[in-house]
TORPA-4810 file (N, C-alpha, C, O; in nm, 3 decimals):
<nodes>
NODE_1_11.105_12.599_13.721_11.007_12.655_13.630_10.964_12.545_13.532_11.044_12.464_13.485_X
NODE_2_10.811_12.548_13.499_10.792_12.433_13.425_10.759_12.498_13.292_10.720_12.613_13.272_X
NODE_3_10.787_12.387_13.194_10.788_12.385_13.066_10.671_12.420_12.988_10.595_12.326_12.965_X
NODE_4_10.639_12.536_12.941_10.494_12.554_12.866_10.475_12.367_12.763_10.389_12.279_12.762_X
NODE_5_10.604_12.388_12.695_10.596_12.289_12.623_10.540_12.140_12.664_10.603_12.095_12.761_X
NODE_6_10.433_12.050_12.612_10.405_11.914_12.664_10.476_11.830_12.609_10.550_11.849_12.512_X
NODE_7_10.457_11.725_12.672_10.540_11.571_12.584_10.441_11.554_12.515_10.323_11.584_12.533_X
NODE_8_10.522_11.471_12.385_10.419_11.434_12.287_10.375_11.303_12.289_10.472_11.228_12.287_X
NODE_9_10.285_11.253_12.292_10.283_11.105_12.327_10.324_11.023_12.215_10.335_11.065_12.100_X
NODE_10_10.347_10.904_12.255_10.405_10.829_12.224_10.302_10.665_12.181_10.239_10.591_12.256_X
NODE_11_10.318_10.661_12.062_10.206_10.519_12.039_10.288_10.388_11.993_10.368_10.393_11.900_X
NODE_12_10.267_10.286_12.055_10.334_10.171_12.002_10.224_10.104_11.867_10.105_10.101_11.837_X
NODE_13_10.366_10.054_11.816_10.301_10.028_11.636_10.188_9.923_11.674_10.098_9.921_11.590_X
NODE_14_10.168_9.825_11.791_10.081_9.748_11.796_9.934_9.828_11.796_9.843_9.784_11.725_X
NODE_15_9.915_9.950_11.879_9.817_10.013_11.888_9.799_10.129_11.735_9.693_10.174_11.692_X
NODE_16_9.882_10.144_11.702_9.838_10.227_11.546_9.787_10.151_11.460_9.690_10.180_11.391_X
NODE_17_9.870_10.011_11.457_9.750_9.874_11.322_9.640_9.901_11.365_9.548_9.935_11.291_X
NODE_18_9.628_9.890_11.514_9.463_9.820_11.556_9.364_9.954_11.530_9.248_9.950_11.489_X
NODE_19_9.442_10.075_11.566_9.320_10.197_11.476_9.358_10.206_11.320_9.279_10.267_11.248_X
NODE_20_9.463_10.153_11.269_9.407_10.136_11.156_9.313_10.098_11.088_9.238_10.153_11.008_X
NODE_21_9.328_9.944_11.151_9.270_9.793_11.114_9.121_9.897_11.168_9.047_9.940_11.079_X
NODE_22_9.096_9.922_11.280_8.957_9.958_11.243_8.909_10.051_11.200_8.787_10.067_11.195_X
NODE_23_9.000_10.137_11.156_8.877_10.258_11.048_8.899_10.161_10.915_8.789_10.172_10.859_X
NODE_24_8.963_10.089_10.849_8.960_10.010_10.744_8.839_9.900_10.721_8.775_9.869_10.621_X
NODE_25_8.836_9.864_10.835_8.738_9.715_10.879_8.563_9.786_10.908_8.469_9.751_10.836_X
NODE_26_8.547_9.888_11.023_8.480_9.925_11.030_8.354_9.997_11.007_8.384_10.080_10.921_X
NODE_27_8.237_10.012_11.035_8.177_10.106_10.921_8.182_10.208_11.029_8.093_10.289_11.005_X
NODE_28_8.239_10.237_11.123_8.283_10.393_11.207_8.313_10.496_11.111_8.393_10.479_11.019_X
NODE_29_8.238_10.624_11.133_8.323_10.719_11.088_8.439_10.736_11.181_8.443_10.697_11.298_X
NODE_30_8.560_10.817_11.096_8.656_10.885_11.170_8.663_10.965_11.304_8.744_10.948_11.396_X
NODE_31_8.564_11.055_11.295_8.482_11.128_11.404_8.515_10.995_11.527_8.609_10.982_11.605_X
NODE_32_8.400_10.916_11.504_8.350_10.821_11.640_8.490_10.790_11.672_8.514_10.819_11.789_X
NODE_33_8.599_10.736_11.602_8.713_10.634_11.661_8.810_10.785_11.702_8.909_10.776_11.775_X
NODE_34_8.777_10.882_11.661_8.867_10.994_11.703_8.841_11.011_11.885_8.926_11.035_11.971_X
NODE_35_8.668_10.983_11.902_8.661_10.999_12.020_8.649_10.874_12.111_8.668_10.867_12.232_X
NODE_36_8.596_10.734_11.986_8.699_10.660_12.094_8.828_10.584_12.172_8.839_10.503_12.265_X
NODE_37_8.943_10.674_12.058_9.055_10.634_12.097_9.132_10.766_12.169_9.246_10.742_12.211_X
NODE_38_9.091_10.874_12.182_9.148_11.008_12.207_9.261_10.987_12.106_9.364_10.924_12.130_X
NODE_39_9.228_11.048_11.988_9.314_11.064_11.859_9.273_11.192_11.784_9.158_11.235_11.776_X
NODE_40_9.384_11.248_11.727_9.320_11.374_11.602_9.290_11.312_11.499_9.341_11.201_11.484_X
NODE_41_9.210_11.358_11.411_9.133_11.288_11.276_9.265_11.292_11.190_9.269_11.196_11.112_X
NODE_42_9.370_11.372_11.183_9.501_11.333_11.111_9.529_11.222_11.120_9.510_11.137_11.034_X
NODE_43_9.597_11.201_11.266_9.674_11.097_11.293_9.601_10.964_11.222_9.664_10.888_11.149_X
NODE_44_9.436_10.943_11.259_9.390_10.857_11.172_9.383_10.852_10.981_9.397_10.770_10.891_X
NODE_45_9.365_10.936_10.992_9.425_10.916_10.842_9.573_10.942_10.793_9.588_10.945_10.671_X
NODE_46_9.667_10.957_10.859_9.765_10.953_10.851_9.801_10.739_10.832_9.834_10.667_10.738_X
NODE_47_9.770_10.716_10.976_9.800_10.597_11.008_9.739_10.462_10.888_9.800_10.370_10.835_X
NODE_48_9.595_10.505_10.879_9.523_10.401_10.784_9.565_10.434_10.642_9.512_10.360_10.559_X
NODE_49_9.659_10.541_10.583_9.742_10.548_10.449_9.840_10.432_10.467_9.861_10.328_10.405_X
NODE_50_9.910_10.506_10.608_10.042_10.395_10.617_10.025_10.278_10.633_10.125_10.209_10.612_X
NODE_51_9.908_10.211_10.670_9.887_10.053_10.690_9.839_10.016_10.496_9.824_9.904_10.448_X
NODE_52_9.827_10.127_10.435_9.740_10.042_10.326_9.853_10.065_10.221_9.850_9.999_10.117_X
NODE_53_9.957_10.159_10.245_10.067_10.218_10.178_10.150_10.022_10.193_10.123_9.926_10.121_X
NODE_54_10.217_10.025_10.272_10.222_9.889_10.340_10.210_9.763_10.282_10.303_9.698_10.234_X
NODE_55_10.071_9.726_10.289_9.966_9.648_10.241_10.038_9.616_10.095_10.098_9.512_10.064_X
NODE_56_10.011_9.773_9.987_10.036_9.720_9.859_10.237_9.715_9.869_10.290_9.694_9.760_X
NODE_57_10.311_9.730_9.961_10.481_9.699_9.951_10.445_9.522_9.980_10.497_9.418_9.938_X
NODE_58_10.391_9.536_10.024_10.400_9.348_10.083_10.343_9.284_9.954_10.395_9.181_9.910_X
NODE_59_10.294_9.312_9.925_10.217_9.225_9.799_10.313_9.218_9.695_10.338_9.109_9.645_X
NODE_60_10.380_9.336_9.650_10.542_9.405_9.563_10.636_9.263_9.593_10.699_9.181_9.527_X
NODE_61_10.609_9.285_9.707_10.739_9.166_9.779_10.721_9.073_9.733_10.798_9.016_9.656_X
NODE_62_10.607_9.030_9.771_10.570_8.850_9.731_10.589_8.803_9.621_10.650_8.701_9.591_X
NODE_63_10.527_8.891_9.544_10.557_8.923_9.361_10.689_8.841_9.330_10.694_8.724_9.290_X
NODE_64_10.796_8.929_9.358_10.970_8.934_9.362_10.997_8.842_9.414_11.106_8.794_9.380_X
NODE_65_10.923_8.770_9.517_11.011_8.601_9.561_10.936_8.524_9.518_10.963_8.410_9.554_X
NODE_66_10.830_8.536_9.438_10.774_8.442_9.329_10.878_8.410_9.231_10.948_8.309_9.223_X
NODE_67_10.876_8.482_9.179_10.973_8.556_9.049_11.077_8.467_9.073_11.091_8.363_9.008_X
NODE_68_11.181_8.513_9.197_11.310_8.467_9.239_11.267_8.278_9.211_11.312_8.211_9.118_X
NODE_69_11.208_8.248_9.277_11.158_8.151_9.348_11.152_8.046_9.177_11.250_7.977_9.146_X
NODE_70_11.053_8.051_9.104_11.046_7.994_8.979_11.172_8.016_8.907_11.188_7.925_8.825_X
NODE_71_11.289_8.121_8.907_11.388_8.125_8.863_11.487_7.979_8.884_11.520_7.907_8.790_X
NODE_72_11.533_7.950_9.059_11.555_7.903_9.104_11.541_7.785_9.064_11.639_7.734_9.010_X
NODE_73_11.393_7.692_9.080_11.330_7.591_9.016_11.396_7.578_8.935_11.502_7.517_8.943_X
NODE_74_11.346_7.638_8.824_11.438_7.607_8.682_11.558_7.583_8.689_11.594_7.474_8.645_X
NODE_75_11.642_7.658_8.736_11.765_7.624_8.747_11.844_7.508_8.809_11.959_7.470_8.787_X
NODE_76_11.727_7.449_8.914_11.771_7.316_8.931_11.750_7.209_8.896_11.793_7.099_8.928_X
NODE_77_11.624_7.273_8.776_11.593_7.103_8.650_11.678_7.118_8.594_11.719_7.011_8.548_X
NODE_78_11.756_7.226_8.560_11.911_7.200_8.467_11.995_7.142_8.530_12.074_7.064_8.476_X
NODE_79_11.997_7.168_8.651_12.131_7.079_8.702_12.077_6.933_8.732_12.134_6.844_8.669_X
NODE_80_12.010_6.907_8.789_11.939_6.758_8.784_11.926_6.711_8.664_11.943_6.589_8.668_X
NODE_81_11.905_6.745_8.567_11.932_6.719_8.434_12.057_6.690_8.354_12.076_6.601_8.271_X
NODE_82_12.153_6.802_8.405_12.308_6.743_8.383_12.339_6.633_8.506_12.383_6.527_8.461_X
NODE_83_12.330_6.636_8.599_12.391_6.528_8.664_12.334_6.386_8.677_12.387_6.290_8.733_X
NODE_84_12.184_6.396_8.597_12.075_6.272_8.517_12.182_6.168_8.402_12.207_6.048_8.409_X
NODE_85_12.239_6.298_8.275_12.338_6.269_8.204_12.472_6.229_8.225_12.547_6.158_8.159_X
NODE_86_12.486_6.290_8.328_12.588_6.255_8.332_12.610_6.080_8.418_12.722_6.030_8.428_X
</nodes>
C-alpha cells in the first residue's frame, strides 16, 4: 500500500544562495522566479531573509577579528619594546 504522504524535497545550500542571490540581485518579481525555479513564494522569502540574515552575522564577525586583531598588534609593540630594552 502506498503512502498518501510525499517526500519532501530536498535542496542543496548551493542551489538556495543562487535563488537567493537572485531575487536579491534581480529586478524579477517573486512570482516569475517562483515559476522559474518550481518554488513556493515562502520558501523564497524564507531563503533571501536567511542569506541577508547571514550577510549582516558576517560583517558582526569581521568587526570582532578587527578588534581582536589591533588588540594583538599592540600587544606586540610592547613586547618588541621590552625586548628593544632590554
Amino acid at each position: 500500500m502506498k503512502s498518501a504522504m510525499t517526500k519532501r524535497r530536498q535542496y542543496k545550500s548551493e542551489f538556495w544562495e543562487r535563488v537567493a542571490l537572485e531575487a536579491v540581485n534581480s529586478q524579477k518579481t517573486v512570482a516569475e522566479l517562483v515559476s522559474r525555479f518550481d518554488l513556493y513564494p515562502t520558501m523564497i522569502h524564507q531563503w533571501n531573509k536567511a542569506l541577508l540574515d547571514g550577510a549582516s552575522d558576517s560583517f558582526k564577525r569581521v568587526r570582532v577579528v578587527a578588534e581582536v586583531d589591533a588588540a594583538e598588534v599592540k600587544e606586540s609593540y610592547v613586547k618588541i619594546g621590552e625586548l628593544t630594552v632590554e
